[in-house]
N, C-alpha and C positions, 0 to 999 in steps of 0.2 A: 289188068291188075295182076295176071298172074306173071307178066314179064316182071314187075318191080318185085314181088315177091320172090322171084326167082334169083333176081340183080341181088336183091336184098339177103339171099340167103349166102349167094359167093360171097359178098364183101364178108360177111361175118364166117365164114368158113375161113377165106383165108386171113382174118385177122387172127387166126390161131395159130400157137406158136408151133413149131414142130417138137417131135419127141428128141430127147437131148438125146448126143450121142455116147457112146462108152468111152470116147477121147476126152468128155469135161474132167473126169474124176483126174486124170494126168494132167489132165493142163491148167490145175489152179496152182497159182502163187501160192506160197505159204509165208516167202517173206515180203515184206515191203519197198519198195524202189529205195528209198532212204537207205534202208535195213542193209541190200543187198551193195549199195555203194561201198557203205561201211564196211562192209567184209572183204572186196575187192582191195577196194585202200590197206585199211588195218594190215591184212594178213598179207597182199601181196607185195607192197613195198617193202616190207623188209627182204622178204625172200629174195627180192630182186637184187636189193644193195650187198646182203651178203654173196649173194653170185657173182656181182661185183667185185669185190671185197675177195672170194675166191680166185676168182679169175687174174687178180692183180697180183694175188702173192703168188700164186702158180707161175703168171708171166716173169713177172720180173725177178724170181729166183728168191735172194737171202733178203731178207727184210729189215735189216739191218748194216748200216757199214759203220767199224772200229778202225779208228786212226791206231795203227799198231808202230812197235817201232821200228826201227829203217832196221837193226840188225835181225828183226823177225825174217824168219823163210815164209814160202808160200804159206805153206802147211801151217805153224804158228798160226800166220793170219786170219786161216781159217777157224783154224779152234778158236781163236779169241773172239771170233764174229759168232762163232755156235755157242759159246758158251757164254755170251751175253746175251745171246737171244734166249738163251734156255732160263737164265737168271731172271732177266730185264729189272733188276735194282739197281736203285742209282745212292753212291755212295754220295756224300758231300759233308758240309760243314756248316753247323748253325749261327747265330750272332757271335756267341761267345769261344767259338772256336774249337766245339765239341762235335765229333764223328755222328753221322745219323745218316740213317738211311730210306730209304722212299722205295718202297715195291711198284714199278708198273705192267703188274703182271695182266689188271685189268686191258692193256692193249691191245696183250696176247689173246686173247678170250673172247675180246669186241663181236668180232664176225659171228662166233658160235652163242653170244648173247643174243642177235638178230633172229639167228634160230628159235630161241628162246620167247622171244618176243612176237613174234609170227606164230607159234603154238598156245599161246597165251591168250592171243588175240584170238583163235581159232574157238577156245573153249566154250564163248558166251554162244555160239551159234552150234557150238553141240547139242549146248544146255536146250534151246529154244527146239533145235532139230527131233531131240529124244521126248525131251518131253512135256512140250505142248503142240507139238505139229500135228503130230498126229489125230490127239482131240481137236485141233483147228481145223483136220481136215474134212473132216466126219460134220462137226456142224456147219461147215463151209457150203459140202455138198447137199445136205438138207437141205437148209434154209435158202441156196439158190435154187433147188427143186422144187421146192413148195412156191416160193414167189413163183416163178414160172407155172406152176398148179393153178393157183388162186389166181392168175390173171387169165388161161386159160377156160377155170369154173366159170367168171365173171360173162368170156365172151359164150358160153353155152347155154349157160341161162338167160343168154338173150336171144338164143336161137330159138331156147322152148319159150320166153314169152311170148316171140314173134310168133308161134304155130299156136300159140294159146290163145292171141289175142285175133287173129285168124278163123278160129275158132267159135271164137265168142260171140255170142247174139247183141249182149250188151257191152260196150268198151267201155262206158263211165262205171260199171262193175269192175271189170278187170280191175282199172287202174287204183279203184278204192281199195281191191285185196292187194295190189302193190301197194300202197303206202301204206296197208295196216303189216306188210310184210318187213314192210322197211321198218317200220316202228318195232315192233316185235323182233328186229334182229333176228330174222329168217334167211338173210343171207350171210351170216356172219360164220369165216372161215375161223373157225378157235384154235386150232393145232399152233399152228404157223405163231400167229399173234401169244400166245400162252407158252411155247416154247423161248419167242425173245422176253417174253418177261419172265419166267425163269432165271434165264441167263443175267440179267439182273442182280439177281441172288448170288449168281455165283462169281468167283474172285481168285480160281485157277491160273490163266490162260493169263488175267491181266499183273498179278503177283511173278508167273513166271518172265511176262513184259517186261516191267519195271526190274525184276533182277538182272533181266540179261541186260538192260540198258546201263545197270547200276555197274556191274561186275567190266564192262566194256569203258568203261569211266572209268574206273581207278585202275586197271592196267593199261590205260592213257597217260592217266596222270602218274603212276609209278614210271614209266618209261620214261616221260620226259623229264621226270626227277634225278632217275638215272642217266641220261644224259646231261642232264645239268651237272650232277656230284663228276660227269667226267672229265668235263670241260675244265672246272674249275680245279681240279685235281691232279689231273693227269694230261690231258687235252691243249694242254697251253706248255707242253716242255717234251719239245722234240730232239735235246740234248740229253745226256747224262754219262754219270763216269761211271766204269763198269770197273771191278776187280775180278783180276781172277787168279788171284794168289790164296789159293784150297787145293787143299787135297795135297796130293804131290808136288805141285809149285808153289806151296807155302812157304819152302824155305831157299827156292830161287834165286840168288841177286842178283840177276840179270833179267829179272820181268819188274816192271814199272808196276808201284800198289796200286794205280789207278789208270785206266784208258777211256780215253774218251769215244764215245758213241753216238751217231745219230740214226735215227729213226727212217728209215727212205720212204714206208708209209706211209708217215703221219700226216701228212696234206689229206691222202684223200679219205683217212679215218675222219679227221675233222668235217668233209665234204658231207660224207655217208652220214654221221650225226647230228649235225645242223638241218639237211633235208629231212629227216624221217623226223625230228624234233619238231620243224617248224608243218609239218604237216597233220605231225597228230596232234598240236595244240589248235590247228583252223578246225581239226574232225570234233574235239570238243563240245561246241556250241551245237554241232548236227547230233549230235546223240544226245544232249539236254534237249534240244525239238522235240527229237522221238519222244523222247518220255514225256514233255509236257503239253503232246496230242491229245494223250488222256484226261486231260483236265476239261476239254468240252468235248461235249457232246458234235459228230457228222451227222444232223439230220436233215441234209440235202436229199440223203437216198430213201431214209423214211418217207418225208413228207410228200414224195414223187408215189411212195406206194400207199398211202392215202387213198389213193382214187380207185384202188381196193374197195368192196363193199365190209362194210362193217370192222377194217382194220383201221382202228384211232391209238395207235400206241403213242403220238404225240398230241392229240387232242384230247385225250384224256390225262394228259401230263402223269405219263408215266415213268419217265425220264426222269430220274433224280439224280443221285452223286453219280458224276461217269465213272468214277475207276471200278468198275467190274467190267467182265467179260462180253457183255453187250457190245462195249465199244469197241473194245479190240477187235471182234467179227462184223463191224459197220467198218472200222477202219480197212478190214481184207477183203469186204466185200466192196469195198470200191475200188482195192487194186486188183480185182478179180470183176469189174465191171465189163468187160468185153465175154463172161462165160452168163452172166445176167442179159438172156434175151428179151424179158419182156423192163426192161429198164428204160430201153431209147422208146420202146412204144408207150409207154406208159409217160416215159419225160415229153412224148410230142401231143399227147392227149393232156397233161398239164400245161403243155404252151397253146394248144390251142384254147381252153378254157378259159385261160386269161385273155384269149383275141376276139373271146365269145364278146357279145352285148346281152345279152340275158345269162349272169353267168348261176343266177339263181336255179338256174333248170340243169345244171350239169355241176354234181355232185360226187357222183362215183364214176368209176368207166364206164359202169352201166349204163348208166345216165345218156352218156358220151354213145354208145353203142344206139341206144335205142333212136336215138334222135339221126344218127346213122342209117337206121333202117327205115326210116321213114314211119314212125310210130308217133312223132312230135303234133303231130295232128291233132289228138283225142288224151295226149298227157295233158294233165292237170299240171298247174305252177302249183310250183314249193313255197309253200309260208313259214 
């Protein structure tokens, strides 16, 4: 007998989880794989296309070529090219044969709008970084500590059953003050379970959620707005006549009132606009996901920690409206599922349960423990 008690004592020794190390508190996520996509994309495609976009007009020099005329000099030609670029207004002529003119200064500006728009995109995940990270991190690291507690308490207190019932002269005693134990909610861990309903209550963490998803949405949609007003604008006329009878060649007669211009750019402006356009209209649909994760309840990872003694947060349907802050810490605490070590033991103690055929006698992990240690002997069946 005393070898099984001995056997008996290891398995339950080392079903205990270890002491966590000072690397969890750094190695939790704060944001979400989604989240973190979103950010990559958003922010880093434009930066790119404007590097792009730099890189082009650095390469190829003047950005512009003017058909100048044949008795122009060098020089001439050049001014007329700088000083169209500096302009970029295109003179022309309406139905009725009256002068108007058209600014395309937005052209000039494109690249440095990219920048714009990359800083933009950067803000919702300031917002998120400042100020809710921080309180995500702090309940993050609780409430995976305490679950890791409470599955640890669960396997101790079957260690002391086991030396109690050991112990005992009577075993159909014992087991009657285990079940008045269990009735009476004697093993019930309340911190833990009273801290998520709480959270419940409060509407921080998930208020700052839905703004950052919100605020990430309409400088989506602003952007591809502004891209659209350019296309249809300015985007579709890579000609125009320049003037450059001002100033001192105003009263010239030998400069032409209009020279014609095109644009050497504008191919690949269009290229850079169309891509980052048709990209964050696909990212749309993924940031409405995000936010309407919130709308149910993840109780995949609850109902796994069920087998907690005395934790019924979903058997007691304590779950109601999910938009509070409960959900957003279920939602990070599964992308923070590899810092939860008693998750896969606890998820293999729930697949075995279900492989049980008396699944009436395995209840909690205790349950599961004791029938482990060779205690299923002298346990009474649950009614």
């Amino acid at each position: 007998m005393s070898l099984s008690h001995t056997a008996a004592e290891y398995m339950l020794s080392d079903a205990l989880l270890p002491d966590p190390s000072s690397s969890r508190a750094k190695g939790l996520r704060l944001e979400l794989p989604s989240d973190r996509l979103l950010k990559f994309v958003t922010v880093g495609l434009p930066l790119c296309l404007v590097s792009l976009a730099f890189a082009r007009e650095f390469s190829a020099g003047s950005q512009i070529s003017c058909f100048s005329p044949t008795n122009f000099t060098g020089k001439q030609s050049a001014y007329t090219d700088t000083a169209c670029w500096d302009s970029l207004i295109h003179h022309g002529f309406d139905a009725e044969g009256h002068a108007v003119t058209k600014s395309l200064w937005a052209l000039r500006v494109f690249p440095y709008s990219l920048l714009v728009v990359a800083v933009l995109m950067y803000l919702p995940y300031l917002l998120w970084r400042y100020a809710a990270a921080p309180a995500l991190h702090c309940d993050l690291l609780f409430i995976i500590d305490e679950l890791d507690k409470s599955y640890n308490r669960s396997v101790r207190l079957v260690q002391h059953m086991k030396k109690v019932q050991q112990a005992s002269a009577e075993p159909e005693r014992f087991w009657e003050e285990y079940e008045r134990a269990r009735r009476e909610r004697y093993f019930e861990f309340p911190l833990l379970e009273r801290y998520l309903s709480c959270k419940q209550h409060a509407h921080a963490l998930v208020f700052i959620y839905i703004l950052r998803n919100l605020l990430l949405l309409l400088f989506l949609a602003a952007t591809c707005l502004y891209l659209v007003f350019l296309h249809l604008n300015i985007f579709f006329q890579d000609e125009f006549s320049c003037s450059i009878k001002t100033g001192l060649l105003q009263e010239e007669p030998h400069i032409p009132s209009l020279i014609p211009c095109k644009l050497v750019f504008f191919s690949v402006f269009q290229l850079i606009s169309l891509s980052l356009g048709s990209v964050y209209v696909l990212l749309i649909p993924v940031v409405i996901y995000n936010a309407l994760q919130l709308c149910q309840w993840d109780k995949g990872l609850l109902s796994v920690y069920e087998m907690l003694p005395a934790f019924d947060l979903l058997s007691r349907r304590m779950l109601t409206c999910p938009l509070n802050d409960l959900n957003v810490i279920l939602l990070f605490l599964r992308a923070n599922i590899s810092e939860l070590t008693s998750f896969s033991r606890l998820n293999a103690v729930s697949a075995l349960r279900e492989a049980t055929a008396n699944k009436e006698d395995i209840d909690t992990v205790i349950d599961f423990m004791t029938l482990l240690a060779g205690l299923e002997t002298t346990k009474p069946k649950h009614q």
